[in-house]
C-alpha positions in Angstrom: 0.0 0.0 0.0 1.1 3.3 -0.9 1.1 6.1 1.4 0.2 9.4 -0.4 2.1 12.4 0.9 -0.9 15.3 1.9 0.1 18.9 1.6 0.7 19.2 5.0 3.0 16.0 5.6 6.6 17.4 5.8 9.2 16.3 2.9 12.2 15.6 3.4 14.9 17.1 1.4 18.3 16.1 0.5 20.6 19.3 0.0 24.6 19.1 -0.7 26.6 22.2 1.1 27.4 24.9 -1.8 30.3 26.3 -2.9 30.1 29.1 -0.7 29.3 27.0 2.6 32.4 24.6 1.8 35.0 27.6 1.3 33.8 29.3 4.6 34.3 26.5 6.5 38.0 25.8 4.8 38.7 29.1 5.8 37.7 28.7 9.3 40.7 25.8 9.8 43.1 28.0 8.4 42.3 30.5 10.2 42.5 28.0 13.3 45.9 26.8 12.3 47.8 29.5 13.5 46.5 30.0 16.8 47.2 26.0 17.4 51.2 26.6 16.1 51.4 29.7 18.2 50.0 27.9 21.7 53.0 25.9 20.9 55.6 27.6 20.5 57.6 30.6 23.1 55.7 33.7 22.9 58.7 35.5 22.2 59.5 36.3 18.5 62.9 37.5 19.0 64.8 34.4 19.8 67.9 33.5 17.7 67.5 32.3 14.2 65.7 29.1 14.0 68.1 26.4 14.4 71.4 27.8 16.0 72.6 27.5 18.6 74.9 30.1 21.0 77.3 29.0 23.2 76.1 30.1 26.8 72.5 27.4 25.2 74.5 24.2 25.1 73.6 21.6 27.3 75.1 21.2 30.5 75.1 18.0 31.3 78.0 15.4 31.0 79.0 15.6 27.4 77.3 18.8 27.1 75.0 16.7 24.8 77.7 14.7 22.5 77.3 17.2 19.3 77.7 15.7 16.2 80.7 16.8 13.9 79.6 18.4 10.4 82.1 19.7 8.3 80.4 21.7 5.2 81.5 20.8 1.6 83.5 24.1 1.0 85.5 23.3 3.6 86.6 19.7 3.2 89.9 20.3 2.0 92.5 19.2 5.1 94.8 21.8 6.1 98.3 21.8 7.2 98.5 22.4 10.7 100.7 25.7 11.4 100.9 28.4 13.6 99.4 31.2 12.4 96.7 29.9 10.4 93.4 29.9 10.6 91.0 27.4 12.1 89.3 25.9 9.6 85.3 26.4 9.3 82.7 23.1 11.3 79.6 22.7 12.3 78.4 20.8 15.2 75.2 19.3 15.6 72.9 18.3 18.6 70.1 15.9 19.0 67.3 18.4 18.7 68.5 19.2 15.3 70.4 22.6 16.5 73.6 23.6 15.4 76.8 25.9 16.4 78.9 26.8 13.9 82.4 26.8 14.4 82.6 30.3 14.1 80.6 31.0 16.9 83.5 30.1 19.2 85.7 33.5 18.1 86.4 35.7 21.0 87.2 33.0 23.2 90.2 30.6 23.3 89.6 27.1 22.4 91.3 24.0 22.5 90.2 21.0 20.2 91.7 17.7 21.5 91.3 14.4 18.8 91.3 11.3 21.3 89.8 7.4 21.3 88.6 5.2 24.1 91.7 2.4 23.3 94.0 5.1 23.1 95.6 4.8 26.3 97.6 8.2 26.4 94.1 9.9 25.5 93.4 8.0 29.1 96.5 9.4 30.6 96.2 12.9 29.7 92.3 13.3 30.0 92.2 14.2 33.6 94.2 17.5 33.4 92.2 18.3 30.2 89.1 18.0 32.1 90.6 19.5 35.5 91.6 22.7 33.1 88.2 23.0 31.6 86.2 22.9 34.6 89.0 25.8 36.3 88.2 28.0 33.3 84.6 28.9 32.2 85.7 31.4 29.7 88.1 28.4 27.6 86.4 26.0 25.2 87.4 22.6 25.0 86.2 20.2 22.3 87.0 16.9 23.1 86.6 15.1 19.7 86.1 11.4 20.0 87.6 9.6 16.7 84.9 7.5 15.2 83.7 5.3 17.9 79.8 4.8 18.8 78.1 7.0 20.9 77.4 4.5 23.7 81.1 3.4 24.3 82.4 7.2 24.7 79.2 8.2 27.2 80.8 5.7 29.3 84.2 7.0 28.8 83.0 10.7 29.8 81.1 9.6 32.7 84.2 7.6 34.3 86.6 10.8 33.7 83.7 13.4 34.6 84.2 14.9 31.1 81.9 18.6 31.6 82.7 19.7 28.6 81.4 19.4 24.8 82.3 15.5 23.9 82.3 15.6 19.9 81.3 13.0 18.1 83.7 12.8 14.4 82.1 9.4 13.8 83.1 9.6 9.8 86.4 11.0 10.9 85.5 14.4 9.3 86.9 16.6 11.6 89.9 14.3 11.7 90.6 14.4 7.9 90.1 18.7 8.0 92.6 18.9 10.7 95.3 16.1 9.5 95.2 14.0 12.7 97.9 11.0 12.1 97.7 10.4 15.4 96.1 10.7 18.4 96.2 12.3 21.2 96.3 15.3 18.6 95.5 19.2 20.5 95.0 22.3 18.8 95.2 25.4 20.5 93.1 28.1 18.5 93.4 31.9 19.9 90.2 34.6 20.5 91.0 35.6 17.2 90.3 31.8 15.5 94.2 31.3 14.7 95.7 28.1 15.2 98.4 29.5 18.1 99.7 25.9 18.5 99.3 22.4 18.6 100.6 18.8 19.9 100.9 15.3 18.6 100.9 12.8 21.7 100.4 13.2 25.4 100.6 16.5 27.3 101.9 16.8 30.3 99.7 19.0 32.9 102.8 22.0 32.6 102.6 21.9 28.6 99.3 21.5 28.6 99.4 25.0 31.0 102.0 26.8 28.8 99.8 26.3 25.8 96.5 27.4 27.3 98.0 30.7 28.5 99.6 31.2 25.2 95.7 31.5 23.9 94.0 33.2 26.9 
């Protein structure tokens, strides 16, 4: 039996949004995106630029965070280590993604120290290195571990309390720029970003203080 629809039985109609309705409610999300990015990120807008790093923001926990060595394709060419020169140009990386630029480090004295867990004069030396950079906010010390796994030199720097920035050169980038034969290899780089001097083999705690004052 059919039922016959009276004039005042309601109908039901079927209706698809418009044109109009659909692009009003697209522009309701984007206009909803940005508030939803800006509750999550600092309210400030005049941080540094998006994905540097400064020096005083490292991490400051054992390792300072184990940075990752970079070194960019313009400068891949090795130099010859002499006094006078300058330091060549790298990049280190950390786990969130942040980098510092070697360049970042003028203005204050740095020493760059190419050791290895199985090396044992790297052992023998390590506790004056780290003694010296713990007496001495204002010095840098980059202790660049010589392509070993990051697991292995954590437990290295936790045994000899190493505070400062533990670079990882896992390709051996850093050791090709610098032509390490050996290590323990240190450079000493002046304010300035000039190599002032440098040492192949183990320093004794005297050397290792003649050399530092010769750069602060």
């Amino acid at each position: 039996m059919r039922t016959r629809l009276t004039p005042h039985s309601p109908k039901i109609r079927r209706t698809r949004p418009g044109i109009a309705t659909i692009a009003a409610l697209l522009a309701l999300v984007f206009l909803a995106l940005p508030a939803c990015s800006a509750s999550r990120t600092p309210s400030s807008s005049s941080g540094p630029e998006a994905g540097k790093m400064a020096v005083a923001d490292m991490p400051q926990d054992i390792g300072r965070g184990f940075p990752v060595a970079s070194v960019p394709e313009e400068s891949q060419r090795p130099i010859t280590l002499k006094a006078g020169s300058s330091s060549p140009q790298f990049t280190l990386i950390f786990s969130d993604g942040r980098i510092l630029d070697s360049s970042d480090l003028r203005g204050r004295p740095v020493m760059i120290n190419f050791w290895a867990t199985w090396c044992p004069p790297c052992r023998d030396e390590m506790p004056e290195i780290v003694r010296q950079a713990k007496a001495d906010e204002d010095l840098i010390v980059l202790a660049v571990n010589v392509r070993e796994g990051l697991e292995i030199v954590r437990t290295f720097a936790e045994e000899y309390d190493m505070i400062m920035p533990v670079v990882l050169d896992q390709r051996g980038d850093l050791q090709n720029l610098f032509s390490i034969r050996g290590m323990p290899t240190s450079i000493f780089i002046d304010s300035e970003g000039s190599i002032a001097s440098y040492w192949e083999g183990v320093l004794s705690a005297s050397q290792l203080d003649s050399m530092l004052t010769d750069i602060r």
